[in-house]
N, C-alpha and C positions, 0 to 999 in steps of 0.2 A: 457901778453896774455889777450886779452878780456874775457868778462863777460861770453858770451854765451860758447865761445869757452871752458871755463875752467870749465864749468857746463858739457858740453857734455863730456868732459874729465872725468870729477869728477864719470858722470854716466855709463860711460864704464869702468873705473876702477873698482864702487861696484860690475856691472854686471861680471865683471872677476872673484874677488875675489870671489863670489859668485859660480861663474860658475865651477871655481877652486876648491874649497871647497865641493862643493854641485851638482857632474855632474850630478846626473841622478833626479835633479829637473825639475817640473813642471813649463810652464810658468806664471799659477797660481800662484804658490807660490812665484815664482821669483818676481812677478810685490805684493804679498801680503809683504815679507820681506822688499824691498826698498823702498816701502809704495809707490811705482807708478801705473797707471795705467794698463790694463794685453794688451792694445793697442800702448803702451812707453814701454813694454817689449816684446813684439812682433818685434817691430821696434829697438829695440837696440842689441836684438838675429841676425836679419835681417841682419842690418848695422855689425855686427862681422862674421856673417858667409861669405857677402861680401867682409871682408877686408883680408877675411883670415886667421882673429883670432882663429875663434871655428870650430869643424867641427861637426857633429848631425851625431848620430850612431841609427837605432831604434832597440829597445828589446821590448820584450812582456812582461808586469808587472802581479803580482800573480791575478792580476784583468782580466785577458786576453783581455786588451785592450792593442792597440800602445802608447807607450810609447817613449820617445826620451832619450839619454845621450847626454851631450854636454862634448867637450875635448878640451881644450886649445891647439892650434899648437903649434910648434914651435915660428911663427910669433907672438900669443898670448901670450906668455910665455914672448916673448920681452918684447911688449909694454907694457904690461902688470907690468912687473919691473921700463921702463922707466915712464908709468905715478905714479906708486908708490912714486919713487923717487921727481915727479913734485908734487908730492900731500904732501909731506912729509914737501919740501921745503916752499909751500908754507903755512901749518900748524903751521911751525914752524916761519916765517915772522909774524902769526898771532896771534903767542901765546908772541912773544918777543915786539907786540903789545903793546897786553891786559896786560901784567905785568906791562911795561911802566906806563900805563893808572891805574890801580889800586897801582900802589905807588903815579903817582900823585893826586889820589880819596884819598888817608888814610892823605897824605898832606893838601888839603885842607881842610877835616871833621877834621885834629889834628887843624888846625886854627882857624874854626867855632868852636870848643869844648871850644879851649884858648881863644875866645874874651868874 
């Protein structure tokens, strides 16, 4: 999977889990949590409510402003599993990596110590 491709993956998944966890957040806080912009959380709300992923229900908060809840569909619930899954797999490609690579780091520092 491409670079790009598996970034926008990467950011529709926290946006799920997030979303999942946290429905009746602010986009404020959404784009404050994933450390993105609140213009990249507007746009990734957008792009899910599009795809069919989330659906936005609005309630009036104790503040008697509009307020929004977001709810994972069905649909969202999906992919939502299947990028987990992809995100999983590939986590773990990259932690059987980084182990690789640090027994070969304690091998060669054990070399440099013995000469």
């Amino acid at each position: 999977m491409p670079l790009d491709a598996r970034l926008h993956d990467e950011n529709h998944l926290k946006v799920l889990r997030l979303l999942a966890s946290h429905p009746a957040i602010s986009q404020r806080d959404l784009a404050d949590r994933l450390g993105i912009s609140l213009g990249k959380a507007n746009y990734c709300i957008r792009a899910l409510l599009d795809k069919g992923m989330i659906k936005m229900q609005n309630f009036r908060n104790s503040q008697n402003k509009l307020a929004y809840v977001y709810l994972l569909t069905p649909v969202g619930l999906t992919v939502k599993a299947e990028l987990t899954a992809q995100y999983l797999k590939i986590k773990m490609t990259e932690y059987e990596a980084l182990k690789r690579e640090i027994v070969q780091l304690r091998r060669e520092a054990g070399e440099l110590q013995g000469e």
